[in-house]
N, C-alpha and C positions, 0 to 999 in steps of 0.2 A: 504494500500500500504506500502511495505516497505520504511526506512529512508533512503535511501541514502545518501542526503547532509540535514539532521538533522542540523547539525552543522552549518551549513553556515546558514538557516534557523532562526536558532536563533543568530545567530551572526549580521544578520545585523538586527533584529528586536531590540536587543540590542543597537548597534549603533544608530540605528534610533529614540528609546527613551530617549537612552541621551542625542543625539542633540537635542529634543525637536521640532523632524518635526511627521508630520503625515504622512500617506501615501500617500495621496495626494499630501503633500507637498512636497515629495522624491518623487513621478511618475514627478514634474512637474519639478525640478531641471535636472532630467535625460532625460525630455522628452519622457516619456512612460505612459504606461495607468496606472492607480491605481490598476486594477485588475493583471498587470504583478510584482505590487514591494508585493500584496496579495501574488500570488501562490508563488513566492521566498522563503516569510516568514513560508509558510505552508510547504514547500516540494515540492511541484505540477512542481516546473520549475527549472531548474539550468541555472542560468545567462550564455549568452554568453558572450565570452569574452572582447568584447569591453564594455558592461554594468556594468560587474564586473570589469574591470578599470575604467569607471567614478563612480562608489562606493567609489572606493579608494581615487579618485580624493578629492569627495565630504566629504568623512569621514578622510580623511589625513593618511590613515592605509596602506602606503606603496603598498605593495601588497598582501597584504592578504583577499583582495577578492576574487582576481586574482589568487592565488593559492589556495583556496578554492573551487575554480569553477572548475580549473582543474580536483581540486581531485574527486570532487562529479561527475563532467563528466565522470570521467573513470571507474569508480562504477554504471554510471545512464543505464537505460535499452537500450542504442545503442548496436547493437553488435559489437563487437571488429574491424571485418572485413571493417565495412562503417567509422567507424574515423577518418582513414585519409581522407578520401572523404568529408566530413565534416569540416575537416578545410581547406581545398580549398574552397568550397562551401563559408564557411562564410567570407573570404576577397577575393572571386570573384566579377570582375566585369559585368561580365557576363557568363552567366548560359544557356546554349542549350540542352536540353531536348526532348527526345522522349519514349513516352510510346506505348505499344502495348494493355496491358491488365488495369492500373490502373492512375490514377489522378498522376500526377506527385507531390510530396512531399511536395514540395512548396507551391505548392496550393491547398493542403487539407485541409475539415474543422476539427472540430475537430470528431465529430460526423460521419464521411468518413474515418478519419484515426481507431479512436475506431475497427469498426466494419472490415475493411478489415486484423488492423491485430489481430484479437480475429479470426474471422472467416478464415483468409488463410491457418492459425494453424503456423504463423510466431511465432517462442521463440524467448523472450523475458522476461527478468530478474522481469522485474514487468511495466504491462500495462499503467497503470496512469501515469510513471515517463516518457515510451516513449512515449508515446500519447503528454504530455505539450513537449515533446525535440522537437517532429514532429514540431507539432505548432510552435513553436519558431522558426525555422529554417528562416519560412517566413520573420524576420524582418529584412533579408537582402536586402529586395525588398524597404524600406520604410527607412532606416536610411538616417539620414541626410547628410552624407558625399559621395558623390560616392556611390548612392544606385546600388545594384546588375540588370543587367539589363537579363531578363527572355525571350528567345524564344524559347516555349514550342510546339511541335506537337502532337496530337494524333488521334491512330485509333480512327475513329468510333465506335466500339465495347465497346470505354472504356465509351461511352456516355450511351452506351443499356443496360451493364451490372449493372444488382441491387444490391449494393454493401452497405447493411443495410438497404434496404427497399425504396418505393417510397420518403418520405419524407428528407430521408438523398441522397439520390439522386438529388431530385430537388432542397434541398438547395445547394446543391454541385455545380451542374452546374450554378446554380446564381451566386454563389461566385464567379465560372470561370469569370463568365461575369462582374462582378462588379471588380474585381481585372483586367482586360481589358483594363478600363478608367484610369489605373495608365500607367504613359508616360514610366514604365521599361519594363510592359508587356506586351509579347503581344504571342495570344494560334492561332492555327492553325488545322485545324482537316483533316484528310487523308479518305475520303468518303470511305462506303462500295463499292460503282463504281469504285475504283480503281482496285480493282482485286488483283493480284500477286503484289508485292513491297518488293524493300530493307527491309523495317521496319517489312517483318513478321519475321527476323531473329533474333528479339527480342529487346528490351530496351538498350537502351544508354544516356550519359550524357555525356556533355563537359563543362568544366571551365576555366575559363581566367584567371588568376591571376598572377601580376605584367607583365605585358606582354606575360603569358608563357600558353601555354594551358594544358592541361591533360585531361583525362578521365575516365569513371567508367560506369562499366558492369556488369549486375546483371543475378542471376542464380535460380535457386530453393534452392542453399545447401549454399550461399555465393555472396559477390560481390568484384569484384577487382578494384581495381585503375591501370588506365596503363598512362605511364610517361614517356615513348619510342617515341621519336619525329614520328619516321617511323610509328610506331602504333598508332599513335594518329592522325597524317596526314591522315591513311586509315580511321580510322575512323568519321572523318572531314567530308571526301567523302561522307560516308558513308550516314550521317546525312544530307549535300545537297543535295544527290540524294532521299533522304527519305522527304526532305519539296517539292521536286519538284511536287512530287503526292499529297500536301496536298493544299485544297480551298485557296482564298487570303483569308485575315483579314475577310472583312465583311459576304462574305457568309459564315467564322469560325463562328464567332459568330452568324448568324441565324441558322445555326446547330445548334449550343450548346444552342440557348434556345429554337428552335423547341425540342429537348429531352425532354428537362428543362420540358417544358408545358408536355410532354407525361407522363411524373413522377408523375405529381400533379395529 
């Protein structure tokens, strides 16, 4: 894979041996797994921003974590066009989601993101570095302050469709289900019996952030951010009249592991 954020890479495995922590002992200072402060040091992940300010926190380096993560962000395999959508995303407090064709972002594993974007023939500057951005995105669901709270819908269809094969399928839809039991989310699924719906008019996203909403629309060539109260109202609409046709919680979830079990 290419180097992206090389630099940052080695910079905080520097700092972190002159201070005399291990990795461990820096996952546990920042409260994060050991394997996320690993893929940092390798390349594999470019800190979010709030992780890359308590580096700095932790190492007293101003902010040159903080703008090391910038810089490697805007070099890493996103396309240019989702970034701003993405920082929304990351200091939302809530996140409204409806897929037609694929696992909503959020809750992809890594092995579901790998294979849908090698296989959809999505460009992308180098696979590895979006695959760990993908994954990462998720630990807005799980921070400790004001975690991002997730109400995801999806067709049926995204359940059936083999998207790397049976095993990356049923892990997938486990994780749906195990990521369930956390109090921010919660997945909804829109039955093949529905028939005709709003939602065949394709994918959309809404974000909360400091009181304000916005939204984000995806396409085969690109996706846009829309920031227009009025278009963001319809879209609003849009999105309730699309959970209207989907099951409550519990028969969501007996969906998604009746698939689950079809997969294995």
């Amino acid at each position: 894979m290419s180097n992206h954020n090389g630099g940052l890479g080695r910079i905080l495995k520097f700092a972190r041996s002159r201070s005399g922590m291990t990795q461990d002992q820096l996952a546990d200072r920042l409260n994060v797994s050991t394997s996320l402060i690993a893929k940092i040091e390798t390349n594999r992940l470019v800190p979010q921003s709030d992780t890359a300010r308590q580096l700095d926190i932790v190492f007293d380096s101003g902010e040159l974590f903080q703008e090391s993560a910038s810089e490697a962000r805007a070099t890493s395999g996103d396309s240019v066009w989702i970034r701003p959508w993405l920082d929304y995303e990351e200091y939302a407090t809530m996140v409204r989601s409806f897929q037609l064709a694929a696992i909503p972002g959020l809750l992809q594993t890594e092995a579901y993101a790998r294979a849908i974007l090698r296989d959809a023939g999505t460009r992308v500057p180098d696979l590895d570095v979006t695959v760990a951005t993908r994954i990462a995105r998720a630990a807005v669901l799980r921070r400790d302050e004001q975690p991002c709270r997730l109400f995801a819908v999806l067709d049926e269809a995204v359940l059936r469709r083999s998207v790397g094969g049976p095993k990356v399928m049923a892990d997938q839809l486990h994780a749906i289900v195990q990521a369930c039991a956390l109090p921010t989310v919660s997945v909804a699924v829109v039955p093949a019996s529905a028939g005709a719906y709003p939602g065949l008019n394709g994918p959309l996203a809404l974000a909360t952030v400091n009181g304000r909403t916005v939204a984000f629309l995806d396409d085969p060539l690109d996706g846009r951010v829309v920031e227009d109260p009025d278009r963001v109202a319809a879209l609003e609409e849009i999105w309730e009249s699309i959970r209207e046709y989907a099951l409550p919680g519990r028969p969501s979830l007996e969906l998604i592991m009746e698939a689950a079990e079809s997969w294995s």
